[in-house]
C-alpha positions as CSV (number, residue, x, y, z in Angstrom):
1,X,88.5,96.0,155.6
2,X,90.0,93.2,157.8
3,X,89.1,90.1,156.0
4,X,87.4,88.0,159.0
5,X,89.1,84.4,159.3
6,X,86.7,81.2,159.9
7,X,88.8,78.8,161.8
8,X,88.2,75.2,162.7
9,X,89.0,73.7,166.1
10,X,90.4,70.5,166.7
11,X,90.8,69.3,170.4
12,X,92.9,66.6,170.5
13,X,92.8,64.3,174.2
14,X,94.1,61.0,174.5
15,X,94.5,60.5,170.3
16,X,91.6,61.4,170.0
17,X,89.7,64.7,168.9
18,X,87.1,65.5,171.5
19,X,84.2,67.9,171.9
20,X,85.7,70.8,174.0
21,X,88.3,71.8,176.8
22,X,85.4,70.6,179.4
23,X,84.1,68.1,177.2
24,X,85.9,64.9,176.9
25,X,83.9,63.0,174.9
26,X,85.0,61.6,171.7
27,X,84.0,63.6,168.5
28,X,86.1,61.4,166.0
29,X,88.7,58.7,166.8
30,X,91.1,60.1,163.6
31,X,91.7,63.5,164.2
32,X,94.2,63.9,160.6
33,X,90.8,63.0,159.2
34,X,88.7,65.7,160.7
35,X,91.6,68.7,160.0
36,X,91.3,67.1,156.0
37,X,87.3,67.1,156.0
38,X,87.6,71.0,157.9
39,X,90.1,72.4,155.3
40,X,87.8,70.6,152.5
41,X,85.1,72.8,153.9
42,X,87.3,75.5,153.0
43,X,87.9,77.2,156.9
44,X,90.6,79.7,156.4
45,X,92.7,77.9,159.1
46,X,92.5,75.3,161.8
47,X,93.6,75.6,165.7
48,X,94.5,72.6,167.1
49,X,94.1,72.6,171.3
50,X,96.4,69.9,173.3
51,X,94.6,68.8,176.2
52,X,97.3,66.1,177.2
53,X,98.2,65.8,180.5
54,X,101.2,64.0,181.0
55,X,104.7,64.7,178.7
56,X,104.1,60.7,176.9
57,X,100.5,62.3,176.1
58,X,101.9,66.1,174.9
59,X,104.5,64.1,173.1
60,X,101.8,61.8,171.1
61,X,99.8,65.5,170.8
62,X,102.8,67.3,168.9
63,X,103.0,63.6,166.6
64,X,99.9,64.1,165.6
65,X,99.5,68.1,165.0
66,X,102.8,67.2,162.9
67,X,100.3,65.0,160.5
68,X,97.6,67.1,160.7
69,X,100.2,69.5,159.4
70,X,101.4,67.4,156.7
71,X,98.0,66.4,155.8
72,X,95.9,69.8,155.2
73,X,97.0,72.7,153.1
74,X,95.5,75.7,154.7
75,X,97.6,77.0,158.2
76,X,97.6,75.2,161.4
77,X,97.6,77.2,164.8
78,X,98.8,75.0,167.9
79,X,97.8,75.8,171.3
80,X,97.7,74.0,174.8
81,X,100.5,72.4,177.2
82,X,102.8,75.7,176.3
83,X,104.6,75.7,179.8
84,X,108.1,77.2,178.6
85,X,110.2,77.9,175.2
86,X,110.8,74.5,174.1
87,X,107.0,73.9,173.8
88,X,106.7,76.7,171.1
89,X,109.2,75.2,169.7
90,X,108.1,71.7,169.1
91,X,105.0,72.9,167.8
92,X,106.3,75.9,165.3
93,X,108.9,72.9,164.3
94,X,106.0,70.5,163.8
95,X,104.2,72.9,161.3
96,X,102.0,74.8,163.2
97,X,102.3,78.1,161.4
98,X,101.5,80.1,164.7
99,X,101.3,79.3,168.5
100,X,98.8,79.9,170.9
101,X,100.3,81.3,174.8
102,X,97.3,81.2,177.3
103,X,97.1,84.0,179.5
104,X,95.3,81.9,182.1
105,X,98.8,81.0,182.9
106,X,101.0,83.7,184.5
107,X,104.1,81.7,183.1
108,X,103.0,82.3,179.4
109,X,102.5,85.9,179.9
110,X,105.8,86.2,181.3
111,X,107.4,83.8,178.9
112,X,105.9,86.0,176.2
113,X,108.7,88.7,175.2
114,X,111.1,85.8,175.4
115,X,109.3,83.5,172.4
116,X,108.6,86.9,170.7
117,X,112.2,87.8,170.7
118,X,113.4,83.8,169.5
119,X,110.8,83.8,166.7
120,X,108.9,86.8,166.1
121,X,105.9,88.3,166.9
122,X,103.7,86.9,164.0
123,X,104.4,83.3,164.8
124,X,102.6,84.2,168.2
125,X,98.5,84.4,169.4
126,X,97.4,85.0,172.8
127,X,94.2,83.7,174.3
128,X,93.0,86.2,177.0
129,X,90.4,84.4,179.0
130,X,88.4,88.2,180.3
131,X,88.7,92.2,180.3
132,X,90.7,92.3,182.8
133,X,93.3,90.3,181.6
134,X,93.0,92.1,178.3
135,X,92.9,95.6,180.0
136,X,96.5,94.2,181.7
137,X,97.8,93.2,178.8
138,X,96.4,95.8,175.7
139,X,100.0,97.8,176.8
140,X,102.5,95.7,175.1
141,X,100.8,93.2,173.1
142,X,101.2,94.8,169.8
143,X,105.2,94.0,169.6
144,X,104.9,90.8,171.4
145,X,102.3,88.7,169.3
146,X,100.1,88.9,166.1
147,X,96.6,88.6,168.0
148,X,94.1,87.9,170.3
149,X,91.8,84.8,170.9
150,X,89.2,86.0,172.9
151,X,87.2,84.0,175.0
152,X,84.5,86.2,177.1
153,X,82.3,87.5,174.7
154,X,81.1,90.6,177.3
155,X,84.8,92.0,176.6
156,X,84.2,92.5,172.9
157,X,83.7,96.1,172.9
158,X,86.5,96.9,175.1
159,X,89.0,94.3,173.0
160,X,87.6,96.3,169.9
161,X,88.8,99.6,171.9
162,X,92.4,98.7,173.2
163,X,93.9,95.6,171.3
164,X,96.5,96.9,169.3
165,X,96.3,93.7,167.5
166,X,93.5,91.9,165.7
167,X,91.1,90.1,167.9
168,X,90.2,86.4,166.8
169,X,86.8,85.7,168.7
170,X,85.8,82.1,170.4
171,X,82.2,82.7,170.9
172,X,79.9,79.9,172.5
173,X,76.9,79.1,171.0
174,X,75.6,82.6,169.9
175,X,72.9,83.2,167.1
176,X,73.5,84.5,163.5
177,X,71.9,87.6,164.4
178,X,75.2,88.0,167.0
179,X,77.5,86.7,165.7
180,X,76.7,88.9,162.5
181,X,77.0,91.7,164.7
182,X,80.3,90.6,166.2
183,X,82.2,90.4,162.7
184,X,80.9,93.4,162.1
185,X,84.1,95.0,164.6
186,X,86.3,96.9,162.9
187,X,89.0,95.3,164.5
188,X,87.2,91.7,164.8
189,X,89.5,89.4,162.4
190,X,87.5,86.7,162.5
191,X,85.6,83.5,164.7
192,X,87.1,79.9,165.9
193,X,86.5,77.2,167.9
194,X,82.8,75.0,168.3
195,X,80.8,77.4,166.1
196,X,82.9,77.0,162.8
197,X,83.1,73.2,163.6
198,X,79.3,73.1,163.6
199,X,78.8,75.2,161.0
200,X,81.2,74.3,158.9
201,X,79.2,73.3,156.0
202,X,77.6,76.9,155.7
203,X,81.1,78.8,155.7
204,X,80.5,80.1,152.2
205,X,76.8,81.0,152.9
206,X,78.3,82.8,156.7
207,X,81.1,84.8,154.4
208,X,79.0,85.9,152.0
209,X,76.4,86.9,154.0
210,X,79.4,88.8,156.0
211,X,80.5,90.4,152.8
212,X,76.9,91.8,152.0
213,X,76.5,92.9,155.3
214,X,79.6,94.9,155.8
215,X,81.1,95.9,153.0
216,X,81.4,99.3,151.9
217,X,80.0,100.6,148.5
218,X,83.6,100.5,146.9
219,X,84.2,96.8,148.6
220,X,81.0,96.1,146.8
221,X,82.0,97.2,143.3
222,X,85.1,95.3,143.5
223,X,83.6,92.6,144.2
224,X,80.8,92.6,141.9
225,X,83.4,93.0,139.1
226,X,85.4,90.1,140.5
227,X,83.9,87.5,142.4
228,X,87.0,85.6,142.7
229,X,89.4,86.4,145.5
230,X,92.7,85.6,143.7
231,X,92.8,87.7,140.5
232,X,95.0,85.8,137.8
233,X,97.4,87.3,135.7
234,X,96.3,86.0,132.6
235,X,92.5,85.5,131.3
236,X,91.3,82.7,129.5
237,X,91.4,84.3,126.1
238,X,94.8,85.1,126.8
239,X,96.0,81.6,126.2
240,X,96.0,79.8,123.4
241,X,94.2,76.9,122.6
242,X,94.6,73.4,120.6
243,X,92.3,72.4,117.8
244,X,89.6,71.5,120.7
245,X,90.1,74.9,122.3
246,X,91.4,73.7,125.9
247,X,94.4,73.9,127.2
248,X,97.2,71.1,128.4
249,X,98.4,71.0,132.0
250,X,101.6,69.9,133.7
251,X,101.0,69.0,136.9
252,X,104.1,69.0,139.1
253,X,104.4,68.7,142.9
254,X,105.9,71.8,144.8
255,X,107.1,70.1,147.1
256,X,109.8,67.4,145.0
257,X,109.4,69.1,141.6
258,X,108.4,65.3,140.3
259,X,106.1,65.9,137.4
260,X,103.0,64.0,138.2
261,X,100.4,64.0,134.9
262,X,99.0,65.6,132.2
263,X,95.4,66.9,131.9
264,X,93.9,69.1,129.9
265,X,91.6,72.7,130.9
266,X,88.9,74.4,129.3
267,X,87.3,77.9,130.2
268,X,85.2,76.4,132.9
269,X,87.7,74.5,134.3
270,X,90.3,77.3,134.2
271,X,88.1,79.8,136.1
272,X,87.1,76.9,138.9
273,X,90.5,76.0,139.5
274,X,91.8,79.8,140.1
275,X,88.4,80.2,142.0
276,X,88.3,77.3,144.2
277,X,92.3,76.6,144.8
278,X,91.9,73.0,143.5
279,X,93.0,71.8,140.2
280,X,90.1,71.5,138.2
281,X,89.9,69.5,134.8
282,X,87.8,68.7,131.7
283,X,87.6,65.3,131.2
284,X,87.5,64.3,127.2
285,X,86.4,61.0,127.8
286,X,83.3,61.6,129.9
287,X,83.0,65.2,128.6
288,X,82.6,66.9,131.8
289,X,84.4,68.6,134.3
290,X,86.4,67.0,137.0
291,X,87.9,68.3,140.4
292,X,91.1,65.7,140.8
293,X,90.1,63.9,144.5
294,X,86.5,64.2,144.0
295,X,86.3,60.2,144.2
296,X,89.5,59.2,145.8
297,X,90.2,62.2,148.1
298,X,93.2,62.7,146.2
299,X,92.7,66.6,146.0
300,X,95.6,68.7,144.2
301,X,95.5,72.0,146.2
302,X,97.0,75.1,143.6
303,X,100.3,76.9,145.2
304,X,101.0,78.3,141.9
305,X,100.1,78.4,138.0
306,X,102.2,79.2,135.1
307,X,102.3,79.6,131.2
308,X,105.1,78.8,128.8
309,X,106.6,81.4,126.2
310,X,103.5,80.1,123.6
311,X,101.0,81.2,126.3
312,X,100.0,77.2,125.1
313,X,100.5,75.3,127.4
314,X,100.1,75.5,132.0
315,X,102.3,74.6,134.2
316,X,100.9,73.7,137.8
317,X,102.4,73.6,141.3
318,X,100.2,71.4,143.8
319,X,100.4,70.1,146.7
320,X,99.4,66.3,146.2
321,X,97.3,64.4,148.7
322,X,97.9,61.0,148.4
323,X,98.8,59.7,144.4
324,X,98.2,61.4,141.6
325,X,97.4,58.4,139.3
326,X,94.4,56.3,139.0
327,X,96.4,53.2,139.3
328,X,97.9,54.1,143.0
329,X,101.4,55.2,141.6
330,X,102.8,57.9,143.1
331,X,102.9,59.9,139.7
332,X,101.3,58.9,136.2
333,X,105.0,58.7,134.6
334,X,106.3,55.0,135.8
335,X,106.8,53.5,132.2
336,X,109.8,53.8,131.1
337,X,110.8,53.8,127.5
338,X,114.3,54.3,127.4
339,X,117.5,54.8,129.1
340,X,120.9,55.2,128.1
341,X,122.5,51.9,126.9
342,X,124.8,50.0,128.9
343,X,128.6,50.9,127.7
344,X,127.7,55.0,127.7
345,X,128.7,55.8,130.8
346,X,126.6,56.5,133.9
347,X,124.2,59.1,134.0
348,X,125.4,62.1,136.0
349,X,124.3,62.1,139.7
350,X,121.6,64.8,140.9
351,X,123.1,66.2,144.0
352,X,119.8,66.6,145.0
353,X,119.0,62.7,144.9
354,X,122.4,61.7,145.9
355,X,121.2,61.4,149.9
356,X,118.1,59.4,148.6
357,X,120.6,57.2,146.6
358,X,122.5,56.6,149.0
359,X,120.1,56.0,152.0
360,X,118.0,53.3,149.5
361,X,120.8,51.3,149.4
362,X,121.5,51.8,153.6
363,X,117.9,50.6,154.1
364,X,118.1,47.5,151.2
365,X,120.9,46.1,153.5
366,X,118.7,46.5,156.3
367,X,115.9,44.7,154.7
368,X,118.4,42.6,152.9
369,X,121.0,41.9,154.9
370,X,124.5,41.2,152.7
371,X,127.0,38.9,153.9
372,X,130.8,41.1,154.5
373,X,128.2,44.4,154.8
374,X,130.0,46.8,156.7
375,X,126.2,48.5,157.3
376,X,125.3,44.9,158.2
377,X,127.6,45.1,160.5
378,X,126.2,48.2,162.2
379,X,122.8,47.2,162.1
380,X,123.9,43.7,163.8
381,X,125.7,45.4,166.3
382,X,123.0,47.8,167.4
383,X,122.3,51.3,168.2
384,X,125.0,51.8,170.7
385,X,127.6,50.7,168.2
386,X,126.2,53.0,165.7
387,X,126.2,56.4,168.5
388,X,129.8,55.5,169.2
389,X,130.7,55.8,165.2
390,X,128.7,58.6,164.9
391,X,130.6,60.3,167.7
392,X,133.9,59.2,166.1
393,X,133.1,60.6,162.6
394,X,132.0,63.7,164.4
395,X,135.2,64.1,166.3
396,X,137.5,63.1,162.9
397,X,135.5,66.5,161.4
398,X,136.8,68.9,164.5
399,X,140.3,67.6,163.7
400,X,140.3,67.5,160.1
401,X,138.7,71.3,160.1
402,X,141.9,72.4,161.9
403,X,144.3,70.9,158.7
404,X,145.0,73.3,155.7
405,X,143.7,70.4,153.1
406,X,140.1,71.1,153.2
407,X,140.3,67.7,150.7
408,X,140.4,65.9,154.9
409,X,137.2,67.9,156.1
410,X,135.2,66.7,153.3
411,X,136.1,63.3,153.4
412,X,135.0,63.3,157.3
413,X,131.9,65.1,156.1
414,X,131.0,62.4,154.0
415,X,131.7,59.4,156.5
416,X,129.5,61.8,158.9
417,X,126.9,62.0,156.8
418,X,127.2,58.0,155.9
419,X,127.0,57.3,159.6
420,X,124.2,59.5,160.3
421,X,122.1,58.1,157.8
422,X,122.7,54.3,159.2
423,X,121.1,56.1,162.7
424,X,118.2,57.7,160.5
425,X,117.2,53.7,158.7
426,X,117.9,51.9,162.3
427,X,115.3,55.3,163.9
428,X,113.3,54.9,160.6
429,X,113.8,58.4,159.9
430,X,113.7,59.4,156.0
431,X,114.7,62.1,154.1
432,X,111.4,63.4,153.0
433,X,111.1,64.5,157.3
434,X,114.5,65.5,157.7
435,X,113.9,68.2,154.7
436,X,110.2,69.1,156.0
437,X,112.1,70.2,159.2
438,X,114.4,71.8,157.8
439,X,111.9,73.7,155.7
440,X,109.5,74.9,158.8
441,X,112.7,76.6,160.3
């Protein structure tokens, strides 16, 4: 059975999240804020609409769906102001896992094949506003995008009948009874838009009522036998325990591999976290459980969970919002006890930190400006100075690729790169975004 999607809608106008596409008036002033409180209600995804209406108001729109995307660990669909290529683009590069093409608009229909082509079919949605639209476009869709957000309820039969794709439905207010009967469709994959958002406390109480309601006698079994929707690979007795039968955790961020603290699991703890997604602990000093961002907000979301050889010990993959430790530091481990002596010889550089090295010391001088500092000297001279080195260093790497020495290409790489990094401090650009980009393509 087609597992029916609950997904949150954000419209974002002016900054701001508002109440609908008609409605402008404001439903909270911080809409990164609302995205983290609708993926802590646990909505399956979250569709954010840009209603901007100018290109300085679409280009705050895509800053801000690029936090949201940062900020919530569950998928983020972007939608509105799509007028040609470059605007899928933007927002599939911000994060947004899939984009939304309105058929309203005769351009995005036509501009359809095109995006499907340049970045496949399941990075693609499109909203059909009625049946006839639908009826239009039922012929091709399957090829061309990964579903359908349907906005005129009184084509739900007919969408059920000829979308070759899944149909995603954004119902007004309906009641229970309705909308009960609308996920019901075999080929319904699931709700969005205002009646998640105001429901959005009850999402556990409207999926499980779903689930009773619909599933077949087989579905049923399964599910008595395992309530839990990830199914681990190892039980609980599987592992093995210390003296106080729990079981210590390494907690480690997916996203830099820094290890971030320790914490120990028993039984409970073990079967909430796999259940719920979010690392869950048992706390020896107060002798209860504890979810990590109850208090603070700081919630470690699971991406993966792993035993050593021993079956002794876990070893978790989260993605960290905000600090992991108590005291505000980044990760619990900031005290250092030793380090090699002076007189050993460096430590060997970690190519993968070597950028990081390198750019801390380009943004000290820019903090800390160094008298005789050649980067002084850039940043002094401004941004015009620094596009003209830029462009020399690019140009010494087309000549140095045509000589035999490939020692030549690499040292223009490197005063490339040097350059380039100057830009990134003076545009406070870091790393960290440069590498998140690079990931979402």
């Amino acid at each position: 059975m087609l597992k029916k999607k609950m997904i949150s809608c954000i419209y974002l106008y002016q900054k701001r999240a508002v109440a609908g596409i008609q409605d402008r008036s404001e439903l909270s002033p911080d809409p990164v804020a609302l995205a983290e409180s609708y993926a802590e209600w646990k909505c399956d995804e979250i569709l954010v609409y840009d209603l901007s209406e100018d290109d300085a108001s679409h280009e705050e729109a895509i800053d801000l769906i690029r936090e949201i995307c940062s900020a919530v660990p569950i998928p983020v669909i972007g939608a509105g102001r799509i007028r040609r290529m470059e605007d899928v683009k933007k927002l599939l590069y911000a994060g947004c896992r899939q984009a939304v093409l309105d058929y309203d608009r005769p351009d995005n229909v036509e501009l359809t094949k095109e995006v499907s082509l340049k970045f496949g079919p399941n990075r693609l949605l499109a909203r059909i506003g009625n049946e006839r639209a639908l009826e239009e476009a039922a012929v091709w869709l399957k090829d061309r995008v990964s579903g359908v957000l349907l906005t005129d309820i009184s084509a739900m039969k007919t969408a059920v009948r000829i979308s070759p794709v899944p149909v995603i439905v954004v119902p007004p207010d309906i009641s229970l009874d309705k909308l009960m009967e609308i996920l019901k469709l075999e080929n319904v994959g699931g709700i969005a838009g205002k009646l998640v958002n105001d429901n959005i406390h009850e999402l556990e109480a409207i999926r499980k009522l779903s689930a009773d309601g619909f599933a077949s006698e087989e579905e049923e079994a399964s599910a008595r036998e395992d309530e839990c929707p990830v199914q681990a690979a190892f039980t609980w007795q599987e592992l093995k325990k210390n003296s106080d039968g729990m079981v210590p955790v390494i907690v480690q961020d997916c996203r830099t591999d820094a290890v971030l603290m320790q914490a120990y699991m028993d039984e409970e703890a073990y079967e909430a976290t796999i259940r719920t997604g979010k690392m869950t602990y048992f706390s020896r000093s107060r002798g209860q459980l504890w979810v990590k961002g109850e208090t603070s907000g700081h919630f470690q979301y699971v991406k993966s969970l792993y035993t050593d050889c021993d079956y002794d010990t876990i070893l978790a993959k989260v993605v960290q919002i905000g600090p992991a430790c108590h005291t505000g530091s980044y990760s619990c481990f900031f005290n250092e006890i030793l380090s090699a002596p002076e007189g050993d010889g460096e430590l060997p550089h970690n190519p993968a930190k070597v950028f990081e090295e390198v750019f801390g010391v380009i943004q000290d001088r820019k903090e800390h400006p160094k008298e005789g500092s050649y980067t002084n000297y850039l940043f002094d001279k401004g941004i015009d100075k620094i596009l003209k080195k830029l462009g020399e260093e690019a140009t010494e790497i087309v000549i140095a690729a045509k000589n035999p020495n490939p020692n030549e290409i690499k040292y223009e790489i490197c005063d490339f790169l040097y350059h380039m990094m100057v830009l990134m401090a003076e545009k406070d650009i870091t790393w960290e975004e440069i590498m998140e980009e690079l990931a979402k393509r």
